[in-house]
N, C-alpha and C positions, 0 to 999 in steps of 0.2 A: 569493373562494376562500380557504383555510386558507394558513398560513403553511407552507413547508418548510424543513427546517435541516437541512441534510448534515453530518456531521462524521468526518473521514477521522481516524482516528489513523495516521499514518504509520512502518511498518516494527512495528508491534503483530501478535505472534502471539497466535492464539485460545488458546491453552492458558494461557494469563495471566489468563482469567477463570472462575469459578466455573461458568458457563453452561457450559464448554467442559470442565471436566476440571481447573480449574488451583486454587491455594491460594483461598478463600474472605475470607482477611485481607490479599491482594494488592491489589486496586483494587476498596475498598468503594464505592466511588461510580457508579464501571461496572457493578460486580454488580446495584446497589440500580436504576437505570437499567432491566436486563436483566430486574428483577421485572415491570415498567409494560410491557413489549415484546414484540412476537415475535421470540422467540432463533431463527435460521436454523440448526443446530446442524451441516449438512452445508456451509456455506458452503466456494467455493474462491476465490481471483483467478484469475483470466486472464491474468497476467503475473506475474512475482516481482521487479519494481519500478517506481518509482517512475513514470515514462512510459506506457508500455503500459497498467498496471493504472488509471490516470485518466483514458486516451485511451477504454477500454473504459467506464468509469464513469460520461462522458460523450456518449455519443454510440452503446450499446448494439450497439458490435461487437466482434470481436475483432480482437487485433494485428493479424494479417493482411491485417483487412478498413479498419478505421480509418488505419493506417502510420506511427501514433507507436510505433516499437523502437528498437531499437536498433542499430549497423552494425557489418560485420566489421572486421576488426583494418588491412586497407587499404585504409577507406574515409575520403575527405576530412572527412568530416563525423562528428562524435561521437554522433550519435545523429540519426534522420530525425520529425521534424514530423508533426504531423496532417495527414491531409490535407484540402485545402481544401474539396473536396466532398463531405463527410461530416456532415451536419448534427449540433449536437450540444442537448443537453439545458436550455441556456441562451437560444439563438437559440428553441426550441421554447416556452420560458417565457415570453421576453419578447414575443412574438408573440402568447400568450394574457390578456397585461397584467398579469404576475409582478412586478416588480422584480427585478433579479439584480446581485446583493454576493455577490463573493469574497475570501476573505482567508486568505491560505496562507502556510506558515511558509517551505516548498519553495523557496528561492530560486535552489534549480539547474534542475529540469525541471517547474516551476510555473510560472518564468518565460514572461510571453505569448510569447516567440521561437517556443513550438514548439504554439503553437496550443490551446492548454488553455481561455485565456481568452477564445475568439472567445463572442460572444455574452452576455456580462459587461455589464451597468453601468458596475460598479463592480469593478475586478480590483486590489488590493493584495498585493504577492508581492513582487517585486526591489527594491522603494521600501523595504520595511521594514528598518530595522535591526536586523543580526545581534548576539547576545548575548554576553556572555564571552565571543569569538573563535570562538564556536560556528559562523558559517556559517546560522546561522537565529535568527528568532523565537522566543524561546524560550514555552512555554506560557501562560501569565502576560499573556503583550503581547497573544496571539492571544485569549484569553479577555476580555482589556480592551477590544479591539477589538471581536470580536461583540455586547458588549455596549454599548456606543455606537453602532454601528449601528443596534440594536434601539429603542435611547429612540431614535434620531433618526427614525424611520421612525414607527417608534409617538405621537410626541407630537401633541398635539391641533392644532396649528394646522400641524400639516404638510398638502402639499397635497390633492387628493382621493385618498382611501384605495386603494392596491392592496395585496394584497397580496406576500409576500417570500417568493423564493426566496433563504435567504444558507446558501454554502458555505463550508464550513470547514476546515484544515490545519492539524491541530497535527503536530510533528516532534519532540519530545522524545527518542522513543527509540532514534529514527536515530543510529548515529554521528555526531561523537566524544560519546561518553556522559562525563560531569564529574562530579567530586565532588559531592554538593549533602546539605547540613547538615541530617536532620533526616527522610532519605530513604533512608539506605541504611543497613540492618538489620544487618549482621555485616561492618563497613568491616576486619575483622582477615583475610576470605578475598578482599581486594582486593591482587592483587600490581602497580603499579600500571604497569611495564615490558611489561606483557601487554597493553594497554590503546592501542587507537585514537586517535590526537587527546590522544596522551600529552606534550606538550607542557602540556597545562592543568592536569599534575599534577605538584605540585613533587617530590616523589619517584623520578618516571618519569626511565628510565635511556634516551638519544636514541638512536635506531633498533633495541629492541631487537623493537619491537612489530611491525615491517615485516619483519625477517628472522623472526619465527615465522609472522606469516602466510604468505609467500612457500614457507616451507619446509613448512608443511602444504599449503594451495590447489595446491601441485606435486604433492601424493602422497607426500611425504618419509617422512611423522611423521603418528602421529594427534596431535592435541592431549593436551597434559597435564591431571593432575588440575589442578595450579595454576591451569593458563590457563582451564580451563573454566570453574572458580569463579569466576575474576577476571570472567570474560564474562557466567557467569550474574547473580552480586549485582550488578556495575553498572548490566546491563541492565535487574533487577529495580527497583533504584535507580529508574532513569526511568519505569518505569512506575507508580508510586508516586507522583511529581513530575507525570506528564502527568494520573495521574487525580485527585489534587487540582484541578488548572487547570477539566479540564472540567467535576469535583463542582461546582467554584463556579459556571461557567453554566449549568449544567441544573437549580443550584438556583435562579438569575435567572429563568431564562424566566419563569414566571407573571406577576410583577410585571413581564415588558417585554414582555409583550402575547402571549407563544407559550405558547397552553392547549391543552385536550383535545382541542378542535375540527383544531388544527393539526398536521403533521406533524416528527419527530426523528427522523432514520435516524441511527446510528451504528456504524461500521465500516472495515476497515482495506483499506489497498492491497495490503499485503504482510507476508509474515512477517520473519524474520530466522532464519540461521544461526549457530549458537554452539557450534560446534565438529563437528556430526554429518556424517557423509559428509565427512569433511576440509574443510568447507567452513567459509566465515565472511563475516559481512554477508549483502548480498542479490545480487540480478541475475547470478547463476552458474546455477543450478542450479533443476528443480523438482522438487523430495520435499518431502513435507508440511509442512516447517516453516518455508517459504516461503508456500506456498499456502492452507493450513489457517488462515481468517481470518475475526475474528468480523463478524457482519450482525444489528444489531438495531433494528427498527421498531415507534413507538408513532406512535397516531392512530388514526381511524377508520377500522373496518374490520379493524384488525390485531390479533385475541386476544391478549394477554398469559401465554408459554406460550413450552415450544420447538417445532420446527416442523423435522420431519427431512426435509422434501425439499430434494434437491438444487439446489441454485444457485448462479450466479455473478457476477460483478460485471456483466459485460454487462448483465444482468439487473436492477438496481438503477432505472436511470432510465426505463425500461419501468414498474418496479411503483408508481414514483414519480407518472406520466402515468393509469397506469390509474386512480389513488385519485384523481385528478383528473379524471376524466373527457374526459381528453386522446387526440390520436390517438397510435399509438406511435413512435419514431423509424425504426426499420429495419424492415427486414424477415426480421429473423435473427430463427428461433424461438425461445421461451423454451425454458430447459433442462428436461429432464423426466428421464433418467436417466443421460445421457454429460453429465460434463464434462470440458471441453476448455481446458490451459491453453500459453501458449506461453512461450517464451526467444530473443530473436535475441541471441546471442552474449552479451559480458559487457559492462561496464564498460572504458572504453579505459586505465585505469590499469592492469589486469589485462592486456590485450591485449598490452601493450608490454612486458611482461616475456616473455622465451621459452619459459620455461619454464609459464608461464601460457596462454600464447597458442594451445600446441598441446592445451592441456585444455579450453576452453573459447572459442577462436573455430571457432563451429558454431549450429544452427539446431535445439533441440528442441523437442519438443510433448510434452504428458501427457495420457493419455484413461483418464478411472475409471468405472468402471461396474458396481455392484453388488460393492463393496468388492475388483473386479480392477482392478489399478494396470497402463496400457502408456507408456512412455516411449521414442518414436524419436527415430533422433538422423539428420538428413541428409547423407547420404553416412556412417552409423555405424554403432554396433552399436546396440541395444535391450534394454530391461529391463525386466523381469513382476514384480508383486508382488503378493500378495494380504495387502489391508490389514488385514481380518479378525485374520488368524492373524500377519499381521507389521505391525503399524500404523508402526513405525518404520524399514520400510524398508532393512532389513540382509540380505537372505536372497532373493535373487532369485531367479525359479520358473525351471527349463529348457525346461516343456513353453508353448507357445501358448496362447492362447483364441483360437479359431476367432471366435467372435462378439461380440468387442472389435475383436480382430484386423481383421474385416467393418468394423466402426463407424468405425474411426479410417479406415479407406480411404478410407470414402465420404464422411468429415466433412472429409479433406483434399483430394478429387475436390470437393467440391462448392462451394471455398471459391475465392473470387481472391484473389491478394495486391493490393494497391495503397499503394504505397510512399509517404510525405510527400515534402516537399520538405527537403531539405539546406541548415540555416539558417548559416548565417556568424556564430559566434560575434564578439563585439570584446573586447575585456581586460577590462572588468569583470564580463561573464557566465564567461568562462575562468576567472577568480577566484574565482564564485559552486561554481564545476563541482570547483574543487581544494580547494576547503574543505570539504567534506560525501565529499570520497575520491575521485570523479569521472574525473578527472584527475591528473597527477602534477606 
């Protein structure tokens, strides 16, 4: 069977690339990628981070149904597990005689504690050495790493041939975003006090980055021009540094044995906030610039083209199985024209602030359907948007749609929740959890 190579850019919004709407001179190497692929152009996640949206990635259900979310604000445990009886896309592979290497930069909720890795080989994630104080892999290592996996799988005297499923995590653009020489285009609209993980920048003035988040995420203040800019060019920064990383292995493959014949999905878990809806980072909130996240697939079978039906991450290891000739993992339909994305509460750093905690420890879902946006909130109010005419989500409708309205009812009537299990962190994963923002 064909080789498959997953590659998640972690916290990457689609509007970053040319396929999507974004600068063209941004990340040539992903564009160039997105020429050879089917661009999914309607793509969403299932989650707006890092947990949820892999849990789905893996194992073709949603939050709900899988039980890697997140917990409320007084719950013993920071975040709940796969659950155990959810088969996932790895356990599926190596059953059909895949090989399966993982290797993730993720070393807060990649780590195998909450079930990502069942079904693995080979799962490299917490073992790995964090970069600059960064809390992850930085691009470079992950890139170095896939690709020695590859000669070593590929070389002639290795044992009889299967072939590879290898999964991949790069984290680049996640917070704390860093200075990096040679990547950031206009360093004079970087204030650097404005800035996440500002420690790493000798300029940055201590805690000033914490009390502006804290004072917008409440509702205070919208963001400033300053701060947006500092948010946008960093961010842009890393995405210029991540697509470098991956240019270099996607220009390897041929020479390490991954041709036409084999499979390259490439695609993100979640977006990131930079300042819109008061919001900032991820795992708060879903409006589009969370959710709104690139999916593109080359191999057989997949025209080289964009491709505007709707889908979801759910939906990823399904399409993965089908071009395989595999049975599928669930029994949750593919999407066809409701997508359905969810939020269990926020981040428990977020949680423990009060003024945080009553904005966001809650339980929403988002259903789109034919450019109408519904977003309920349990035990809350609700918000209508039609994407169309308001794509960014400023302008909320007052009247209904009776037949969204219908769809979300019966999509949340027809769903069970099934919660993970509540893992016991020890000091060195709590360490993993407060470096990447997590925790406090």
């Amino acid at each position: 069977g064909p080789d498959v190579v997953v590659i998640v850019l972690d916290t990457f919004r689609a509007d970053r690339l040319a396929a999507y709407g974004g600068d063209p001179d941004l990340a040539p190497n992903l564009n160039k990628f997105a020429e050879t692929a089917t661009v999914f152009t309607a793509m969403r996640a299932t989650g707006s981070w890092t947990l949820p949206s892999h849990g789905s990635l893996f194992t073709g259900e949603f939050p709900m149904e899988h039980g890697g979310h997140g917990s409320p604000a007084d719950a013993a445990t920071k975040a709940y597990a796969l659950s155990t009886d959810v088969p996932t896309l790895a356990e599926r592979l190596t059953e059909a005689g895949w090989g399966t290497v993982g290797i993730a930069a993720n070393r807060a909720f990649l780590d195998s504690i909450w079930g990502l890795a069942r079904g693995f080989e080979l799962w490299m994630c917490e073992g790995l050495s964090a970069g600059h104080e960064l809390g992850y892999a930085q691009g470079d290592r992950i890139t170095g790493l896939a690709q020695a996996a590859l000669t070593r799988w590929n070389k002639p005297e290795a044992p009889a041939p299967r072939p590879l499923f290898l999964f991949l995590n790069y984290m680049d653009t996640h917070t704390p975003w860093v200075p990096r020489e040679g990547y950031t285009a206009h360093p004079e609209r970087i204030d650097a006090q404005f800035l996440p993980g500002a420690r790493l920048w000798p300029q940055a003035k201590k805690g000033r980055w914490n009390r502006s988040r804290i004072a917008i995420l409440s509702n205070k203040r919208d963001a400033t021009k300053a701060e947006r800019e500092t948010w946008e060019e960093a961010y842009n920064a890393e995405v210029r540094f991540v697509d470098a990383q991956v240019g270099a292995l996607l220009d390897s493959l041929p020479s390490l044995g991954v041709g036409p014949e084999d499979y390259v999905i490439l695609l993100s878990d979640h977006g990131e906030f930079l300042g819109e809806h008061r919001l900032l980072e991820h795992s708060k909130d879903l409006y589009d610039e969370v959710l709104r996240v690139p999916l593109m697939v080359r191999g057989p079978g997949f025209t080289p083209g964009p491709n505007p039906a709707p889908i979801q991450t759910h939906d990823v290891p399904e399409l993965i199985l089908a071009a395989l000739g595999l049975p599928p993992l669930s029994d949750e339909p593919p999407t066809t024209d409701l997508q359905v994305s969810e939020l269990y509460y926020a981040r428990h750093r977020d949680l423990g602030v009060p003024a945080l905690k009553e904005r966001f420890d809650r339980v929403r879902r988002s259903f789109v359907m034919n450019d109408q946006k519904l977003i309920l909130t349990e035990g809350g109010p609700s918000e209508r948007y039609d994407l169309r005419a308001d794509p960014q989500e400023l302008r909320p409708l007052a009247e209904p749609n009776p037949a969204l309205e219908d769809r979300a009812r019966a999509w949340s009537e027809g769903h069970v929740p099934n919660q993970g299990a509540a893992p016991t962190l020890d000091a060195a994963q709590e360490e993993r959890l407060k470096a990447l923002g997590y925790m406090n």
